[in-house]
N, C-alpha and C positions, 0 to 999 in steps of 0.2 A: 676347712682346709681345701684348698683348692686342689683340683682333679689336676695327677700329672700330667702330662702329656701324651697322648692317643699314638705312640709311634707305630701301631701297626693299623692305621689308617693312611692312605696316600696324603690328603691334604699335611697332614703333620709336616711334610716334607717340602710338599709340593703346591703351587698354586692351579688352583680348579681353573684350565684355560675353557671350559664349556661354563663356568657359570652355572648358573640352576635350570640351565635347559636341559640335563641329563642328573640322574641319580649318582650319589657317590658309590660309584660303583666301580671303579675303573679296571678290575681284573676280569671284567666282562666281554673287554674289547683290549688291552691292554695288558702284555708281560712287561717282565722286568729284563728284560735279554735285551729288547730294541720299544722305545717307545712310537717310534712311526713304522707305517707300515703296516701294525695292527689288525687283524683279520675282523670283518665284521660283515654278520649276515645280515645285510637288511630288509629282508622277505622275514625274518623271523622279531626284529628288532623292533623292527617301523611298520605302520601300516602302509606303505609306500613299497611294492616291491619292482627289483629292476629289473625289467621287461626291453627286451627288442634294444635300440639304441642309447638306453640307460643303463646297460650290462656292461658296458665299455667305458663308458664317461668314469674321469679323475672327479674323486670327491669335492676338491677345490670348484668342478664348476658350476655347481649348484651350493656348495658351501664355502665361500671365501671366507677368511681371514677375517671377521668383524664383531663385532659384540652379537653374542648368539640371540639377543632379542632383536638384531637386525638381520638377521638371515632369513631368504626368501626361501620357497620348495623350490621355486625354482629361478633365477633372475633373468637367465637367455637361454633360450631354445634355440637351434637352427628352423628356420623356416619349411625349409623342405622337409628336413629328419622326422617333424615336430607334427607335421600337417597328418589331419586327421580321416587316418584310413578306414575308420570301422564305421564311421555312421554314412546311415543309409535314408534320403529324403523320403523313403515310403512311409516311414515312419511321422513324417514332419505333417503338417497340416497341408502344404503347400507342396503338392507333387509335381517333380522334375522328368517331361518331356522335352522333345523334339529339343532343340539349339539348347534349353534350359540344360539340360545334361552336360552339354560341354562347355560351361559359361564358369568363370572361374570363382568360388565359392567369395571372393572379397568384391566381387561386382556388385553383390546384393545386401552382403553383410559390411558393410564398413566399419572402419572403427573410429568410436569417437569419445570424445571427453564430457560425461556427465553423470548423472546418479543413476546407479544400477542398484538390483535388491541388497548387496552386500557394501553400499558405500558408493559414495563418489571415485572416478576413475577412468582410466581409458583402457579402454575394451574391444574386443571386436560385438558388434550388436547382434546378437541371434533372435533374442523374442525382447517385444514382439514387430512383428514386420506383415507391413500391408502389403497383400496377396494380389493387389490393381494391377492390372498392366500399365497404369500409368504412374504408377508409385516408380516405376526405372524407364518406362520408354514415353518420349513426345509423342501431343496426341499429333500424329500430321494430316487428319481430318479438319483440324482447327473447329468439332464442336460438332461439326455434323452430323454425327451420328453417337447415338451413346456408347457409355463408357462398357459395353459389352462386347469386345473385341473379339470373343472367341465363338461370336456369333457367324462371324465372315471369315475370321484368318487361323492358324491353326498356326503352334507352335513349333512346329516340323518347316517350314517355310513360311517367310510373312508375306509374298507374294501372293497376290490372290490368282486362285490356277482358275475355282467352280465358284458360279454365284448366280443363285436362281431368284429373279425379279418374280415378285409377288404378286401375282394378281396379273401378269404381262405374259405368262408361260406360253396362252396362246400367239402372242403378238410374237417372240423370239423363236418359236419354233419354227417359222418360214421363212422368207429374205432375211428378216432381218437379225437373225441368229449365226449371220455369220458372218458377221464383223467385230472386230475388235472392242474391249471395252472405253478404249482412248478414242474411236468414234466419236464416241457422244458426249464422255466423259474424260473434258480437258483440263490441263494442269492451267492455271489463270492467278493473276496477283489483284486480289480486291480484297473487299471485307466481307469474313465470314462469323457466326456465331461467337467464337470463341476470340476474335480481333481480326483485325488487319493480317493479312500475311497471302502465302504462295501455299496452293493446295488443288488437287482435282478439285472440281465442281461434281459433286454427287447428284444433288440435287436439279435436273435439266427438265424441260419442259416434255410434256410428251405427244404435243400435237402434231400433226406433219410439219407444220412453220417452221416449228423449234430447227428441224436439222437442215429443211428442204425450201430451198431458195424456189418462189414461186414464177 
């Protein structure tokens, strides 16, 4: 004999608009007085609890209207609201000085469209990311000198202020320690190590000929 009818189950009445993404449970979130509007704690419900600018958002914009195996946690964020306050780069392999501090976190992190560990997808790229200075800035030495940048320039200004020639300290410490470095060392368009192009000449001769018209 077939089982009568469950009418003191909701489904009896009613069709399940959540589908089997939620348990049949509907006096859990739901009276019989008003069915919208519903009180529901979601710190206690969900592992998802709503913090800071999630306290306020309408259910709808994180849960529209769709088949609940298509509902995202989240589908849009605001940009600004969304932007991530609490991490800090001391932590990151890659620590943020001088200009790097005030550089805006999408200069270095871009996003793009490929396989990440959870799937194909566009994303913004956190790891892994090459720590070069030349992974974001042209070398404008054009090759001349290696790819140790922070052997001469410091991240606080790219200007170089202090640079003490090797092996010359005696030679720069008299006359000729007080001229400029564009002296000797002029911007020129030939070819250098790295190609053709526009770049100081590092590299200058050091005999008196070199500067001094005989």
């Amino acid at each position: 004999m077939t089982d009568p009818l469950r009418f003191d189950r909701c489904s009896a009445c009613h069709v399940n608009v959540h589908r089997d993404s939620l348990k049949e449970d509907c006096k859990a979130c739901h009276t019989e007085t008003t069915f919208r509007g519903a009180p529901f704690d979601h710190s206690q419900r969900t592992k998802f609890a709503l913090d800071g600018k999630h306290g306020g958002l309408e259910c709808a914009k994180c849960h529209p209207t769709v088949s609940p195996r298509e509902v995202p946690l989240a589908r849009k964020m605001d940009g600004a609201h969304f932007a991530a306050t609490r991490f800090s780069h001391v932590h990151a392999a890659f620590a943020l000085t001088g200009k790097h501090e005030t550089t805006d976190c999408t200069k270095c992190h871009r996003t793009d469209t490929r396989a990440f560990p959870a799937g194909p997808g566009t994303a913004m790229v956190l790891k892994p990311m090459d720590g070069r200075c030349q992974s974001c800035h042209a070398d404008v030495h054009l090759g001349q000198v290696d790819t140790k940048c922070e052997a001469c320039h410091q991240t606080s200004v790219f200007k170089l202020t202090v640079y003490t020639h090797k092996g010359l300290e005696d030679f720069f410490a008299g006359f000729h320690g007080k001229y400029a470095c564009v002296a000797c060392h002029k911007s020129e368009t030939g070819v250098f190590p790295a190609g053709r192009g526009t770049a100081v000449r590092l590299q200058v001769g050091r005999t008196c000929i070199a500067c001094h018209v005989r």
